[in-house]
DOTI-551549 format. One record per residue (C-alpha): residue in one letter; z, y, x. Coordinates in steps of 0.2 Angstrom, whole numbers, plus 2048, in hexadecimal, padded with zeros to 3 digits. Example, Ala and Ser with C-alpha at 12.3 -4.5 7.8 and 13.67 -1.06 7.14 Angstrom:
% DOTI-551549
{type->A zz->827 yy->7EA xx->83E} .
{type->S zz->824 yy->7FB xx->844} .
END
This chain:
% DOTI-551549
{type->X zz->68A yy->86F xx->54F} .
{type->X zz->67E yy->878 xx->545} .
{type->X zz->66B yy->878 xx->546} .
{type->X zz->664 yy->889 xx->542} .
{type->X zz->651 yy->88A xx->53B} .
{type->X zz->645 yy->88C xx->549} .
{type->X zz->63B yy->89E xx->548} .
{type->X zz->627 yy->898 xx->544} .
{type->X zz->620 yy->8AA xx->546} .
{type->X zz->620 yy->8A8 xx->55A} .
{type->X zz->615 yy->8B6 xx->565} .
{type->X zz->60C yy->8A9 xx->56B} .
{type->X zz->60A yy->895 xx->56E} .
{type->X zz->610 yy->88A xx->57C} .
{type->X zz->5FE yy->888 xx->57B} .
{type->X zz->5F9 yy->896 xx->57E} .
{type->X zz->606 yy->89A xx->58B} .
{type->X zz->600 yy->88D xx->597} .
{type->X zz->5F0 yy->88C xx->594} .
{type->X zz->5EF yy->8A2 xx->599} .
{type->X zz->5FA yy->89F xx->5A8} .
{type->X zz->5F5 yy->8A0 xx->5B8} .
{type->X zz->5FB yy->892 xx->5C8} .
{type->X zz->60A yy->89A xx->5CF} .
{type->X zz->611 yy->899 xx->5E1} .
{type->X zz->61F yy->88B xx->5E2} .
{type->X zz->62B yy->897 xx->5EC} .
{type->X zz->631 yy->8A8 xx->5E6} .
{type->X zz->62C yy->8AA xx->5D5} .
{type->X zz->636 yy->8B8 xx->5CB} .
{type->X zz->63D yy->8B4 xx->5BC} .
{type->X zz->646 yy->8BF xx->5AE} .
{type->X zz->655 yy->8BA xx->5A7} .
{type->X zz->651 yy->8B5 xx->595} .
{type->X zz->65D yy->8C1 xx->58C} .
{type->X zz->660 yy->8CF xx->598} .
{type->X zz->657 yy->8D6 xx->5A8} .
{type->X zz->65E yy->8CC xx->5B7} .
{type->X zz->650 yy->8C6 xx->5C1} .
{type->X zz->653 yy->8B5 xx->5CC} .
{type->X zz->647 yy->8AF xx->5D9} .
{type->X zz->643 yy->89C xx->5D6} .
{type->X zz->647 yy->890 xx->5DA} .
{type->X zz->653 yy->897 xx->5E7} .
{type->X zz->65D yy->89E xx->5D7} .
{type->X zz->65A yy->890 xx->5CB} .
{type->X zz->66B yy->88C xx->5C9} .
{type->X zz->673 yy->89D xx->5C9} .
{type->X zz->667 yy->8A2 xx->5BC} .
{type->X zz->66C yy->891 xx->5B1} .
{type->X zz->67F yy->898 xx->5B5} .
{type->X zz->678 yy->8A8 xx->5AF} .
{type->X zz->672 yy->8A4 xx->59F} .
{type->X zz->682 yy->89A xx->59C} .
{type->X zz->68F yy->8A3 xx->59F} .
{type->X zz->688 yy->8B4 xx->59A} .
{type->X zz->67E yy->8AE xx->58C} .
{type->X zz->685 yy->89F xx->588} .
{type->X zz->674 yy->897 xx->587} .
{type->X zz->671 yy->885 xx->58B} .
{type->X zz->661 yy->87D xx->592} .
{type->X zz->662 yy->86B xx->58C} .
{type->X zz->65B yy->85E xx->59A} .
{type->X zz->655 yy->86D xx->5A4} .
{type->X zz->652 yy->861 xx->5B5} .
{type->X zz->646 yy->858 xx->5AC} .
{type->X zz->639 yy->866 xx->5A5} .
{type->X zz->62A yy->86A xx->5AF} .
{type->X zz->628 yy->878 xx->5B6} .
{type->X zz->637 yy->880 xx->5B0} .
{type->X zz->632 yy->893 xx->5B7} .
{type->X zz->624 yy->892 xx->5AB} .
{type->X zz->62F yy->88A xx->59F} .
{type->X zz->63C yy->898 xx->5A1} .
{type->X zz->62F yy->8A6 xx->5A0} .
{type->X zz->627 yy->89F xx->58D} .
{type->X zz->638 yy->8A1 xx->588} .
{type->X zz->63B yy->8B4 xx->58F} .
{type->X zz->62D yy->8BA xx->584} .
{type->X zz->633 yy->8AF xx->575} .
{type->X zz->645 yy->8B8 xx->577} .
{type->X zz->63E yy->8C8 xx->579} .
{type->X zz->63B yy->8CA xx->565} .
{type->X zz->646 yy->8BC xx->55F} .
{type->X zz->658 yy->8B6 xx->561} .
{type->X zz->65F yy->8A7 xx->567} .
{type->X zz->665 yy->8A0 xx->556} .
{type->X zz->652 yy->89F xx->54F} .
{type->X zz->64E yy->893 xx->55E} .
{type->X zz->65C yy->889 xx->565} .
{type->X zz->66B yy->87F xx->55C} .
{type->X zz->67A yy->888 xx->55A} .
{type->X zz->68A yy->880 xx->55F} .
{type->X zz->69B yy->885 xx->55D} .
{type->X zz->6A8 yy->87D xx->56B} .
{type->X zz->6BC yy->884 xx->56F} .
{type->X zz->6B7 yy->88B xx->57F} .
{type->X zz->6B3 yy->899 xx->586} .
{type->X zz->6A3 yy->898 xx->596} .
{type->X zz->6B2 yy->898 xx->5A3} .
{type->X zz->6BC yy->889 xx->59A} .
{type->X zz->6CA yy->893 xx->591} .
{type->X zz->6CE yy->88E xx->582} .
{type->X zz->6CA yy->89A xx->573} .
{type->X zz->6C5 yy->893 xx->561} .
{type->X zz->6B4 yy->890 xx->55A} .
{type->X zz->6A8 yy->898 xx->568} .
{type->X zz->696 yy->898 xx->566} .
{type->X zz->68A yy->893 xx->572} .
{type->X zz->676 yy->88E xx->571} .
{type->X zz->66D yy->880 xx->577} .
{type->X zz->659 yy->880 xx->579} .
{type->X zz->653 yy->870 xx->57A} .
{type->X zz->643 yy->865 xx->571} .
{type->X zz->649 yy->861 xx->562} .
{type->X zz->641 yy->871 xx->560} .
{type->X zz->62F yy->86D xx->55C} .
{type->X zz->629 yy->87D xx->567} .
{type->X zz->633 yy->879 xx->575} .
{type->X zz->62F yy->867 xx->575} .
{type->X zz->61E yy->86C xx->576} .
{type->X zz->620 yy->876 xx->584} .
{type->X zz->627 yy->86B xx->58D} .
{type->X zz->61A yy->85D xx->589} .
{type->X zz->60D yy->869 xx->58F} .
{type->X zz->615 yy->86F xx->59F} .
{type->X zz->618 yy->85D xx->5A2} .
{type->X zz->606 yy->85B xx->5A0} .
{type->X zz->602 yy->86B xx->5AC} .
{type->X zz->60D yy->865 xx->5BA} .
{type->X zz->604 yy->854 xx->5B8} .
{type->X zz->5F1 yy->85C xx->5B8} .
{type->X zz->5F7 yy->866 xx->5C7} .
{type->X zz->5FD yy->856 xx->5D2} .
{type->X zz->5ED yy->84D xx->5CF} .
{type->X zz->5E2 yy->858 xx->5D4} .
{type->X zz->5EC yy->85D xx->5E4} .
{type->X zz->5ED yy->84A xx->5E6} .
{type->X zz->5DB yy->849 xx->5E5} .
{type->X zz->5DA yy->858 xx->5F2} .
{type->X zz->5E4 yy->850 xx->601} .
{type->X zz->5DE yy->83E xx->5FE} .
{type->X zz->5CC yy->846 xx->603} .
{type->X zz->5CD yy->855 xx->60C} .
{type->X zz->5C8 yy->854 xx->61E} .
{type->X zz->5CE yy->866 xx->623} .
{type->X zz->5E0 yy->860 xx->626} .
{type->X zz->5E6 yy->863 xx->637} .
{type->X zz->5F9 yy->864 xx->63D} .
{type->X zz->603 yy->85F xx->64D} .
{type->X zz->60D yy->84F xx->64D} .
{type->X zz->620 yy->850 xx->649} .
{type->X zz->625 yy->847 xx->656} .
{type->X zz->618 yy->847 xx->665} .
{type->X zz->60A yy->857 xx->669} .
{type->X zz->5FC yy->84C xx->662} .
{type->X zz->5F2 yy->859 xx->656} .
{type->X zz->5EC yy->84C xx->649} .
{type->X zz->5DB yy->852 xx->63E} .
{type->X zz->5D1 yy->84A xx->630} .
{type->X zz->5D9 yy->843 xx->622} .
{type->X zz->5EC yy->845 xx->61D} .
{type->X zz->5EC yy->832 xx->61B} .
{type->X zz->5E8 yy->832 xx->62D} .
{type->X zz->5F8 yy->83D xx->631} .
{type->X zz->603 yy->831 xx->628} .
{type->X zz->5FC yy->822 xx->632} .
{type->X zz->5FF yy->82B xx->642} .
{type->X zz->60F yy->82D xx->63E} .
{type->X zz->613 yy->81D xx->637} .
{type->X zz->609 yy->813 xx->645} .
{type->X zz->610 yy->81E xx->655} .
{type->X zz->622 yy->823 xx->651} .
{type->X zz->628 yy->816 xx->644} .
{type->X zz->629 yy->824 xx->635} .
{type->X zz->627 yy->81F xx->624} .
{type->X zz->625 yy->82D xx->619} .
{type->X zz->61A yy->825 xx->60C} .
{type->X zz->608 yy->81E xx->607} .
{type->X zz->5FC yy->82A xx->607} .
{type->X zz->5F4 yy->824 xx->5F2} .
{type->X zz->606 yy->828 xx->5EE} .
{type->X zz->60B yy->83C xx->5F4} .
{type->X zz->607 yy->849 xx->5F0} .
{type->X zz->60B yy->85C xx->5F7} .
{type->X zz->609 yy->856 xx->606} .
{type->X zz->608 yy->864 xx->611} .
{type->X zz->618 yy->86A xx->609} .
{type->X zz->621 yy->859 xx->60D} .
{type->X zz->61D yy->858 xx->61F} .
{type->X zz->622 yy->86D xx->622} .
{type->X zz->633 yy->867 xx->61B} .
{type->X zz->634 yy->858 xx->624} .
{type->X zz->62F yy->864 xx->635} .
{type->X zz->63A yy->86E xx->630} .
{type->X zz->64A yy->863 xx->62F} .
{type->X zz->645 yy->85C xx->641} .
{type->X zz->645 yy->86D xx->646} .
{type->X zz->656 yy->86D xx->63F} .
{type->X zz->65B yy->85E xx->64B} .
{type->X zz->660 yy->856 xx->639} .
{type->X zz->65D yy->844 xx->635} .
{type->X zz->64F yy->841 xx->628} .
{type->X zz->658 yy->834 xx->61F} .
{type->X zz->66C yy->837 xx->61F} .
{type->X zz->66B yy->84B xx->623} .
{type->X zz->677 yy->84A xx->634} .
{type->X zz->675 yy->856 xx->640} .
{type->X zz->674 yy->854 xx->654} .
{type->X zz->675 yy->85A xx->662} .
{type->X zz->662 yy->859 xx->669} .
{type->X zz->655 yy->852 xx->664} .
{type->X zz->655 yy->842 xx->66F} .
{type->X zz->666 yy->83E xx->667} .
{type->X zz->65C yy->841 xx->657} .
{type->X zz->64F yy->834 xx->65B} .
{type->X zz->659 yy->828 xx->65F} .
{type->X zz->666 yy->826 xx->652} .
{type->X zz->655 yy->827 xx->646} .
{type->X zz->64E yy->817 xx->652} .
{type->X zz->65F yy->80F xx->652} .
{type->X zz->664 yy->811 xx->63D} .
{type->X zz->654 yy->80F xx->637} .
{type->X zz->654 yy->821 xx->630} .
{type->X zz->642 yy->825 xx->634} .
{type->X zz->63E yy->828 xx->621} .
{type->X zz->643 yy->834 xx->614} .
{type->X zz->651 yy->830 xx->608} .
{type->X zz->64B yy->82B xx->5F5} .
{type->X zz->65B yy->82F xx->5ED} .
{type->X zz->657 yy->841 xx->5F3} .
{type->X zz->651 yy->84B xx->5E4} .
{type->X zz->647 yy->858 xx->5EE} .
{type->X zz->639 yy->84B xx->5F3} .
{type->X zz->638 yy->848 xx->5E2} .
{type->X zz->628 yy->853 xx->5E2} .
{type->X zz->621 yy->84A xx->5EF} .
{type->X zz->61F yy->838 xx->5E6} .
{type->X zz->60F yy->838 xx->5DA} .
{type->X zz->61A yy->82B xx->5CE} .
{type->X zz->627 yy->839 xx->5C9} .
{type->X zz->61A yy->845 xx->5C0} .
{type->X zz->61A yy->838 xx->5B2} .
{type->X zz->62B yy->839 xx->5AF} .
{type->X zz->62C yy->838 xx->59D} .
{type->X zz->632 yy->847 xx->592} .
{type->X zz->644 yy->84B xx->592} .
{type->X zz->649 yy->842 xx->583} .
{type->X zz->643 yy->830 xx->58A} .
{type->X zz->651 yy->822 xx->58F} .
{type->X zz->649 yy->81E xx->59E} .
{type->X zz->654 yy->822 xx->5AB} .
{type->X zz->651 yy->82D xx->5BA} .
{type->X zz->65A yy->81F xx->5C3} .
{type->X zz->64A yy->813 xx->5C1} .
{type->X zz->63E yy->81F xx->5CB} .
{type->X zz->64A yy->81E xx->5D7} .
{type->X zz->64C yy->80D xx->5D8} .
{type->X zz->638 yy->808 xx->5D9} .
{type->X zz->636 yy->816 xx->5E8} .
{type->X zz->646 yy->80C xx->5F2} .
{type->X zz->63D yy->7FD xx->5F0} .
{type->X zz->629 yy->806 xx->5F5} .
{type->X zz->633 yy->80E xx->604} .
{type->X zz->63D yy->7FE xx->609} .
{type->X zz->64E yy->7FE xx->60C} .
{type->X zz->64E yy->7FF xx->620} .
{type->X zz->661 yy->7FD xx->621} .
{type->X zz->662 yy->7ED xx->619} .
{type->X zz->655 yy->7E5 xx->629} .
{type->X zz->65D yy->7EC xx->637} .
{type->X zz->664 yy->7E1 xx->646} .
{type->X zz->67A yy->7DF xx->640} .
{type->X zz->67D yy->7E1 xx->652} .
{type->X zz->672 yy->7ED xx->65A} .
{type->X zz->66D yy->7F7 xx->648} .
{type->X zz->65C yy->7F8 xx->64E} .
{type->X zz->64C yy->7F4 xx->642} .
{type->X zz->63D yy->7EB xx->64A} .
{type->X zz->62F yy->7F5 xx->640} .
{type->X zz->620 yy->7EA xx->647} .
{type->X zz->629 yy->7DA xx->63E} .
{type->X zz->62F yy->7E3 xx->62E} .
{type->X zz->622 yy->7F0 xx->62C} .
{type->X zz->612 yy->7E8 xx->631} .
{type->X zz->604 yy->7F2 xx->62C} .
{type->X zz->5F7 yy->7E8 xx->61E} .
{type->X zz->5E8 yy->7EB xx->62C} .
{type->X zz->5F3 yy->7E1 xx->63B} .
{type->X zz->5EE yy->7D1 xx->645} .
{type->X zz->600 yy->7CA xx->640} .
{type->X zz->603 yy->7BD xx->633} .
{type->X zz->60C yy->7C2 xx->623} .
{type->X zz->618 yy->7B4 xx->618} .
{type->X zz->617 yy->7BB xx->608} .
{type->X zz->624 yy->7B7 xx->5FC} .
{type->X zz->61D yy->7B4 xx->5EA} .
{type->X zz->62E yy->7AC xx->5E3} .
{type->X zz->62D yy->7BB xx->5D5} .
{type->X zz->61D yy->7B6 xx->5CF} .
{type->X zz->61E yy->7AC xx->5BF} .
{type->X zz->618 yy->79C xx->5C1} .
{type->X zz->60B yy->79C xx->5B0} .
{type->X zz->603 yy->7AD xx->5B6} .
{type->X zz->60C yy->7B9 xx->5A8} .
{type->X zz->61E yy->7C0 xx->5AA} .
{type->X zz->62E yy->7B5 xx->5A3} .
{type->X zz->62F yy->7C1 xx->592} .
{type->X zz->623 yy->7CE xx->58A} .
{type->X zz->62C yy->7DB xx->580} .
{type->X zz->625 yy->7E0 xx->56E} .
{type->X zz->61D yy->7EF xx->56C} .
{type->X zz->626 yy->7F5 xx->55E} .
{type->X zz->637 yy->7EC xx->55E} .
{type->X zz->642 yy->7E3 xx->56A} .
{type->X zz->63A yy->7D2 xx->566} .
{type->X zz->636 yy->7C9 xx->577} .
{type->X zz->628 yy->7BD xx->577} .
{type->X zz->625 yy->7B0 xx->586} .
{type->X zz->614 yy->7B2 xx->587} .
{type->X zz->604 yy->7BF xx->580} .
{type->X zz->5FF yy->7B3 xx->575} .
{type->X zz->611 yy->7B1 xx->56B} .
{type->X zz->615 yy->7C2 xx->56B} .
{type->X zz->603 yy->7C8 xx->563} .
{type->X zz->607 yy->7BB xx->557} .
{type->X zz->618 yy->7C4 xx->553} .
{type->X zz->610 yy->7D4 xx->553} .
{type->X zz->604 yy->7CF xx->545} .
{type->X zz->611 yy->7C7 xx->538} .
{type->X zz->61F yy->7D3 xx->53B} .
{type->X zz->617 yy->7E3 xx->53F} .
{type->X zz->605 yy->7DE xx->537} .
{type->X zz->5FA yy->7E3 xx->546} .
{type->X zz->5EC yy->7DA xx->54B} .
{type->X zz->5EF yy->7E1 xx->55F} .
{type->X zz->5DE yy->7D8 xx->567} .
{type->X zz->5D5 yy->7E0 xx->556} .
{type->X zz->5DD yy->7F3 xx->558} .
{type->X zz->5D7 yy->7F2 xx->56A} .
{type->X zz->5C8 yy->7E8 xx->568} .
{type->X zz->5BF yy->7F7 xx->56D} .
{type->X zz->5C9 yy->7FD xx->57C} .
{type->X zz->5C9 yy->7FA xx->58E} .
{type->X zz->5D4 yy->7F4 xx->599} .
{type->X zz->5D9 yy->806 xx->59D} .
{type->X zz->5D9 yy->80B xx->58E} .
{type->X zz->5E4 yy->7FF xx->586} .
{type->X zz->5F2 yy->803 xx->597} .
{type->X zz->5F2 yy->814 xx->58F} .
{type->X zz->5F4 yy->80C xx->57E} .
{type->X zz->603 yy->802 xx->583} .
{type->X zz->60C yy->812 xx->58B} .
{type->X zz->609 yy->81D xx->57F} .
{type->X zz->611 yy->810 xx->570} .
{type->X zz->61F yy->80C xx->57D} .
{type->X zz->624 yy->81F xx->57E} .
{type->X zz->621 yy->823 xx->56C} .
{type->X zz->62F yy->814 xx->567} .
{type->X zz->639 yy->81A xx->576} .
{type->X zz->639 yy->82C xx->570} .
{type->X zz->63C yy->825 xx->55D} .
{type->X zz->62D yy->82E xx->557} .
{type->X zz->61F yy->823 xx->54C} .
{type->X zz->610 yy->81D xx->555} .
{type->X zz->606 yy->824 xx->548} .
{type->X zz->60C yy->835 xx->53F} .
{type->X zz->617 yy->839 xx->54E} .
{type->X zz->626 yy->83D xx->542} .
{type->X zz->637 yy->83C xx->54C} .
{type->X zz->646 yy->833 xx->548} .
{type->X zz->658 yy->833 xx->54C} .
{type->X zz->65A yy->821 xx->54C} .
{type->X zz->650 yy->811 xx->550} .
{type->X zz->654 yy->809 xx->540} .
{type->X zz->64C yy->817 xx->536} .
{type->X zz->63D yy->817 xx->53F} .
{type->X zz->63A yy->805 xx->53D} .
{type->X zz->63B yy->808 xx->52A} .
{type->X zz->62F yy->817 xx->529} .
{type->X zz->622 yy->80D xx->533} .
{type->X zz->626 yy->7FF xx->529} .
{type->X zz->623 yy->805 xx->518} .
{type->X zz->614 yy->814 xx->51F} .
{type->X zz->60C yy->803 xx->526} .
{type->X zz->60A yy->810 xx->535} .
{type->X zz->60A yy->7FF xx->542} .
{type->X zz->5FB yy->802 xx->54C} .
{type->X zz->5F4 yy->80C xx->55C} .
{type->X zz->5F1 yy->81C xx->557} .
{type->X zz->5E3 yy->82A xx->557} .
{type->X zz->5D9 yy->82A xx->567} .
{type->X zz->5DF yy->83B xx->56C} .
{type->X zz->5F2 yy->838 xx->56C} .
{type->X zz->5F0 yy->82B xx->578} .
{type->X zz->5E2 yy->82E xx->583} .
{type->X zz->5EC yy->838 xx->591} .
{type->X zz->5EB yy->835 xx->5A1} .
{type->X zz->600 yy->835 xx->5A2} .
{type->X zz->5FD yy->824 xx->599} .
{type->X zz->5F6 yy->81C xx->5A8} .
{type->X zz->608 yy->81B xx->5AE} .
{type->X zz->614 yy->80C xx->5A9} .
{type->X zz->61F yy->815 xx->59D} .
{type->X zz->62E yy->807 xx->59E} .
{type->X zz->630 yy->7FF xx->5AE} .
{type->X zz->628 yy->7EB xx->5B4} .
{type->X zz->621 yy->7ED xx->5A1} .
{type->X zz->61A yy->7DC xx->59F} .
{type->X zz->60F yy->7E0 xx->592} .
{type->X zz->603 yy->7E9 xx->59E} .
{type->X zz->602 yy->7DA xx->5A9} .
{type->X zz->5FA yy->7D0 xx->59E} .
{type->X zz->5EE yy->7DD xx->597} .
{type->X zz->5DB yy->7D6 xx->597} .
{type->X zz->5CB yy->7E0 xx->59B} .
{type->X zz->5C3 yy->7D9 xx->58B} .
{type->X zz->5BC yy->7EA xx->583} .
{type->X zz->5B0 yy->7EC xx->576} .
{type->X zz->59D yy->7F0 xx->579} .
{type->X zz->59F yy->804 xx->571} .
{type->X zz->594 yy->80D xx->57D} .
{type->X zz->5A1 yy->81B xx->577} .
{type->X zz->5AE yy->813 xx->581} .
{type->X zz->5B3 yy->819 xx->593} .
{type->X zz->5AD yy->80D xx->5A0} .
{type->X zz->5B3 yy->809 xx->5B0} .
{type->X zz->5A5 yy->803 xx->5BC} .
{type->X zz->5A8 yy->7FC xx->5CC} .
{type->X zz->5A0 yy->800 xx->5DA} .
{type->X zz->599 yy->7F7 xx->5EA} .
{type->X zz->59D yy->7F8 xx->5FB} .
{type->X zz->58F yy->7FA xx->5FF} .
{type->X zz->58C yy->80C xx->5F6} .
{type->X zz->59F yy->811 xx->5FA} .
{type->X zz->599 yy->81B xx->60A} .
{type->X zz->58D yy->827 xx->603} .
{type->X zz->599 yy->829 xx->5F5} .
{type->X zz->5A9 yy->82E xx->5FD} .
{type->X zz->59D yy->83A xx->605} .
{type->X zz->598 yy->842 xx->5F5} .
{type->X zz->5AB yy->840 xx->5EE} .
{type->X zz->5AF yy->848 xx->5FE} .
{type->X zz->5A4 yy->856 xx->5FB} .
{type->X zz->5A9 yy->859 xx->5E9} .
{type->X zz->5BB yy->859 xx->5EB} .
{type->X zz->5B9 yy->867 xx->5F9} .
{type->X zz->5AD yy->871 xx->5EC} .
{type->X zz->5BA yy->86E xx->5DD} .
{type->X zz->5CD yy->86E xx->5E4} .
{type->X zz->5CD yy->87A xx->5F1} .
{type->X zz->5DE yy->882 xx->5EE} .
END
């Protein structure tokens, strides 16, 4: 394999790009193929369009599940290719093979991917995009009051909040589709899950029947009145997976799937062994009920902090804050309560994330320069004396408000023990008794600013 020099004379920035483009529809949007003048209609073609560019132009998109709004993605590159070849961006890579799996000597092929600077900045900032864009439809349908839509189940037209719709559904027919703080789209979301239903299909295993009483009960009897987590198109219904990390982190796929399982409780493993019905009122009590609730805290550790702490910088695990500061000052020489003595509690979440990320990506905290293996960065930061938190600006992101490795044990022992800079962000805490007239105004703002 051979990595050919990246062209630096581009039309125009991923920057720019993004920043000009306009929101686009999220069904039927044409897109050219990048080297020729097929057109596929995402994200009905997406795959034939990927087969396209493989097998006609042997061009590769590396981790091409994982990038943000890909027909944005695909259409930066259609321009780029217009005036340039694909040996002055992607990696050129020679395998005995021809695209249908023939054997045939020395074959080239091209693989676009973000060891590319230009193309891992694109897909940071269209990871970003998608980001922005889910927040503020988030912010919409926690507020908005104009929602109205008929039950899925029963004729009951529900109006108000969408948080409101979700409660009917949960309260009246058992359906658990997800906590309102946590979706997002979700218009979109209930229309599929309508639908299905329409489609006499089983929200959670996908079986078809006969009619629709059939349907109802073998949802009652299994315990299949929720959706499926291990399906990936609810993916974009679920706030969490808009922080998934860019394409070239180690956190598996696998662990957002695993903490949604959990959120959405696994009904199966509660249901009666002889009749394989699930009693909803006992398993699924809602936090407002009369009934008394037995929590289990045998997970909590018994001093207050988690078992281990892992370093920030290395895999050194400390039993408690106070011993792993204390090995973060004599091996790495950084003073952690002095770096953030000026910071928040927020503020120093979002410095954890972004240092967990930086190490996880192999790219110093400081300069940003990446490396192919961890040794090698440990060296650099080593002898640059580049330890420490970086500028401001490369962490201050609202993506950093999400835990970057999961049950990180370092943000559960955090402090709110900020500095006194009347520069710094504070987060003020409002009574009860003002919260009325200002979910009113919220209210009203929300209405003004994200109408969509």
């Amino acid at each position: 394999m051979e990595h050919e020099v990246a062209a630096s004379g581009g039309d125009s920035s991923p920057e720019e790009i993004i920043s000009s483009s306009e929101l686009k529809p999220s069904n039927n949007t044409a897109i050219k193929c990048l080297k020729c003048d097929k057109v596929y209609i995402f994200p009905t073609d997406k795959d034939d369009c990927l087969a396209h560019l493989y097998l006609e132009h042997r061009l590769v998109i590396a981790d091409v599940e994982d990038i943000a709004l890909l027909e944005d993605y695909l259409q930066y590159w259609e321009k780029e290719f217009q005036t340039h070849e694909f040996e002055q961006y992607c990696t050129t890579m020679f395998l005995d093979q021809l695209p249908d799996g023939k054997y045939s000597k020395n074959e080239k092929y091209y693989l676009l991917c973000d060891i590319l600077p230009q193309d891992y900045e694109l897909r940071r900032r269209l990871k970003e995009k998608r980001l922005s864009e889910a927040l503020e439809r988030h912010q919409f349908e926690l507020t908005d009051r104009n929602f109205s839509k008929e039950c899925l189940f029963c004729r009951t037209i529900i109006k108000g909040l969408r948080a409101d719709y979700l409660d009917h559904l949960f309260d009246k027919h058992f359906l658990l589709v997800g906590k309102p703080e946590k979706l997002v789209y979700v218009d979109e979301l209930l229309d599929h899950l309508e639908e299905n239903l329409n489609r006499l299909m089983c929200l959670y295993c996908e079986k078809i029947f006969r009619d629709r009483p059939t349907l109802k009960e073998h949802m009652r009897k299994k315990g299949h009145k929720r959706i499926n987590p291990n399906r990936r198109e609810y993916d974009k219904y679920f706030l969490i997976n808009y922080n998934r990390g860019p394409t070239t982190a180690p956190t598996p796929r696998k662990q957002h799937q695993q903490k949604r399982r959990r959120e959405t409780a696994s009904v199966s493993t509660i249901a009666d062994p002889e009749t394989g019905s699930v009693d909803f009122d006992k398993h699924f009590a809602r936090p407002d009920s009369d009934a008394e609730h037995d929590s289990d805290w045998s997970d909590w550790a018994a001093d207050g902090e988690p078992s281990s702490i892992k370093c920030l910088y290395c895999h050194h695990l400390g039993d408690n804050f106070t011993v792993l500061k204390e090995h973060m000052h004599d091996v790495h020489r950084l003073d952690f309560e002095k770096a953030t003595s000026s910071l928040n509690f927020y503020q120093r979440v979002k410095v954890v994330n972004y240092l967990r990320r930086q190490m996880c990506l192999l790219r110093c905290v400081t300069c940003d320069l990446h490396f192919d293996e961890e040794e090698l960065l440990v060296e650099h930061m080593a002898q640059e004396s580049h330890y420490g938190i970086s500028e401001k600006e490369s962490w201050d992101k609202p993506e950093f408000f999400f835990p970057y490795i999961e049950n990180d044990g370092l943000l559960c022992v955090l402090d709110d023990s900020g500095g006194d800079d009347p520069e710094v962000d504070t987060v003020r805490i409002i009574s009860e008794d003002s919260l009325a007239q200002i979910n009113k105004d919220a209210e009203r703002l929300s209405l003004e600013n994200f109408k969509l």
